[in-house]
C-alpha positions, 0 to 999 in steps of 0.5 A: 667353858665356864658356867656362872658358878665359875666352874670348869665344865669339861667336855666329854669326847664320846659326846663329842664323837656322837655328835659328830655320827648324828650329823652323818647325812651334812658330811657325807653330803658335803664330802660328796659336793666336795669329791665331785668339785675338786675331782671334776675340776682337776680332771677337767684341767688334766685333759685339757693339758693333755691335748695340747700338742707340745704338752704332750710332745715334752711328757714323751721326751721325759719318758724316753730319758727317764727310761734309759737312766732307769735301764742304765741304773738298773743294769749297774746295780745288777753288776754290782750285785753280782761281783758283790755275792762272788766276793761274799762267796769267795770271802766266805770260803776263805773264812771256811777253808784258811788255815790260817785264819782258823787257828788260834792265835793263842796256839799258833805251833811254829816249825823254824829252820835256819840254813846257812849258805856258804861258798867258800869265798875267801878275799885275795890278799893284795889283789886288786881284783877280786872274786865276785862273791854269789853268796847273796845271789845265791840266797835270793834264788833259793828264797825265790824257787822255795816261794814259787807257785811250783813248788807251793802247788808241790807241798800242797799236794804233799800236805792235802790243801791249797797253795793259796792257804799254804802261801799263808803259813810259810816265810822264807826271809833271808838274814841281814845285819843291822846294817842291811847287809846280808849275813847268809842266813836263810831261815824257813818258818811254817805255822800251823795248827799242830806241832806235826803238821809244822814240822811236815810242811818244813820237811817237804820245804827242806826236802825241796832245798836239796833238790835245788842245790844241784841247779843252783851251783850249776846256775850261779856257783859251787855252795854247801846249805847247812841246817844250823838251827831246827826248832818246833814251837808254840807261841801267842800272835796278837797280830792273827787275831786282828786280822781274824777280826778284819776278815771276818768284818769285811765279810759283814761289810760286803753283806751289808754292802749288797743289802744296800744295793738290793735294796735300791734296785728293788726301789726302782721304779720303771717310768711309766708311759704316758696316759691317753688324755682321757686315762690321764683326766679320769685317774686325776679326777679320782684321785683329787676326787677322793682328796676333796672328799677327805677335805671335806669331810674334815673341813665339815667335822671341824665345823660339827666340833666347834659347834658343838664347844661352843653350843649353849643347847642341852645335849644329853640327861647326864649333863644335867647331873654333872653341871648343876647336881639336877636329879633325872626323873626320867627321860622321854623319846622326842616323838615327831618323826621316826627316826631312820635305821642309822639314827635309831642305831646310833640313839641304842648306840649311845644310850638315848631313850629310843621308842620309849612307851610314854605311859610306862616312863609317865610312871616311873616318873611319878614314882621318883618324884613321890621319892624325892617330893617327900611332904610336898603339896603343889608342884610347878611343871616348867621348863625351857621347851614349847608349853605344849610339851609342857601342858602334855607332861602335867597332865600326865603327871597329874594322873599318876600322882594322887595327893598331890597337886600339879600346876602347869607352867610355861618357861618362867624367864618368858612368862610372867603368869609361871613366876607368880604361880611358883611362890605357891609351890613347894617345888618344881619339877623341869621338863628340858628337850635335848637340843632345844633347852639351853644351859644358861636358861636352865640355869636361871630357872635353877636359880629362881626356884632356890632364890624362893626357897622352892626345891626342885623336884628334878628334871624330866629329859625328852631325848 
């Protein structure tokens, strides 16, 4: 909004928001009308849909399938759930009680024993025929008894864990050339935390071959097992660290995994049975009940709101200061009927003049205008309001300023008889009502009284 002096005249929310309390019996009256409308009408078509027999028929089908794909969906994921915490629990316990994935894959200790098999097999010099050689079988069946269950289970007991976490430190490969032949070589290698932990779980695996050799020459053939090389070490292997990483990820994922799905069942919602046509009407009419009342409400509110942006009527005493530099005298209660305990709350509320003793504020009225009236004679009483309340506040200024003389005035852009007494005045003073005197008039009126050279005095605001 712009005045006539071009300048931007901004609003201020709290007065807006005021505004809008003060009008609280058209909301709430129109937000009722509207709650009853809208809810009456939708619980009126709600139970007129419910009765009729095939509505009715179709929503107990729904509901029927509706409840057994909630059942199945239900069942599934509490299945899910649960192989997921027995693999978050067995994944878990693996991550406690590996060897393997437990030590350092900077200090990874390494006990290596190479056995070389021999079976005396010598080729026979222009024969045709030769003897089969068992030299590979031989080496198979050893690298298959040392990797059986029995005997893991066996070392296991020896060195106090797991045959699963013990499968992890052993490796038994048998040596080949680069030819993919294989050379007799059987090589042991054990992994462990310490050096002597190594070295005691190889021990009990060549301990183990000793008692295979007598088996196996009995099975396939006669061979002697020599121990070539028996090394303990140290080493770096990058490889467990990854694996470490992995492990320890797929942990992570299976808890995220069960998360999710907890999270699902838990947003399952059980279908729920269909409503007596009566039920069904009044939870309708409530609901749309309450939507109508909100519509309304705003619908009511926005109306309030550009309203009052585009209202040229005067709303409060500080407006005049802020658009036109207007001195407030003082500000008087309208009178007329007493206003209610929420307007009267709302008035304290928002700083307005509220039972204010009439003769009291006439004084201090009187008292401003001896301050800002310094040398003046006669002062002109006009404004944009009923000469009524006009006549009324001269009078009363009239009795409380002695020396100088006070002329009665009506709305000087109505009434000729004010526009001739103001060139005998030496300045006005205007009497304004909140919601009744408009902007543009005051402006006038303003301006008329500078046009003439006259001051104006100040303003006087009946809240």
């Amino acid at each position: 909004m712009e005045n006539n002096s071009n300048e931007v005249v901004e609003i201020d929310l709290k007065d807006l928001m005021f505004a809008v309390l003060h009008k609280w019996r058209p909301v709430l009256a129109v937000a009722v009308i509207m709650a009853v409308l809208l809810g009456g009408a939708k619980g009126a078509m709600t139970y007129r849909k419910q009765n009729d027999p095939e509505t009715a028929k179709e929503a107990r089908v729904t509901y029927q399938n509706d409840l057994e794909l909630y059942e199945k969906n239900k069942s599934t994921y509490e299945r899910e759930m649960e192989n997921l915490r027995t693999d978050i629990a067995n994944q878990q316990e693996y991550l406690d009680h590996s060897i393997w994935i437990n030590m350092s894959p900077y200090d990874v200790c390494e006990a290596r024993a190479d056995l070389f098999v021999s079976t005396g097999y010598q080729i026979m010099p222009g024969m045709e025929y030769q003897n089969r050689d068992n030299t590979d079988t031989i080496l198979q069946a050893y690298q298959s008894l040392l990797t059986s269950s029995a005997v893991l289970e066996d070392v296991a007991k020896q060195v106090k864990t797991e045959p699963r976490y013990l499968e992890e430190l052993v490796e038994v490969t048998i040596g080949a050339n680069r030819d993919g032949q294989l050379n007799r070589m059987l090589t042991i290698d054990v992994k462990h935390t310490t050096k002597e932990d190594a070295k005691e779980v190889l021990d009990a695996f060549l301990a183990h071959v000793d008692d295979m050799h007598d088996r196996i020459a009995t099975s396939i053939g006669e061979h002697t097992v020599s121990i070539v090389n028996e090394s303990v070490s140290a080493l770096v292997n990058l490889n467990l660290a990854e694996l470490q990483r992995q492990q320890t990820e797929k942990l992570t994922t299976l808890n995220d995994s069960l998360q999710t799905k907890q999270t699902e069942y838990d947003e399952l919602e059980e279908p729920k049975e269909v409503d007596s046509s009566k039920r069904a009407a009044l939870k309708s009419a409530i609901k749309y009940g309450i939507l109508g009342g909100i519509l309304g409400g705003f619908l009511i509110v926005f109306g309030i709101c550009v309203a009052f942006v585009m209202s040229d009527k005067l709303y409060s005493a500080k407006e005049l200061r802020s658009r036109y530099k207007v001195k407030v005298l003082g500000r008087l209660s309208k009178g007329g009927k007493k206003a209610g305990a929420i307007d009267a709350w709302l008035n304290r509320l928002e700083g307005r003049a509220c039972n204010v003793n009439a003769e009291t504020e006439y004084g201090l009225i009187a008292a401003n205008i001896k301050n800002y009236a310094d040398g003046m004679k006669t002062i002109l009483v006009t404004g944009d309001v009923d000469s009524e309340i006009l006549r009324g506040a001269a009078e009363a200024l009239e009795k409380e300023l002695s020396g100088i003389r006070v002329i009665s005035g009506n709305c000087m852009l109505e009434d000729a008889e004010t526009v001739k007494k103001l060139p005998e005045c030496d300045g006005a003073v205007f009497v304004e009502q909140c919601g009744m005197s408009k902007y543009s008039a005051l402006e006038l009126e303003i301006e008329r009284v500078k046009d003439l050279g006259k001051s104006v005095v100040g303003c006087v605001v009946l809240e």
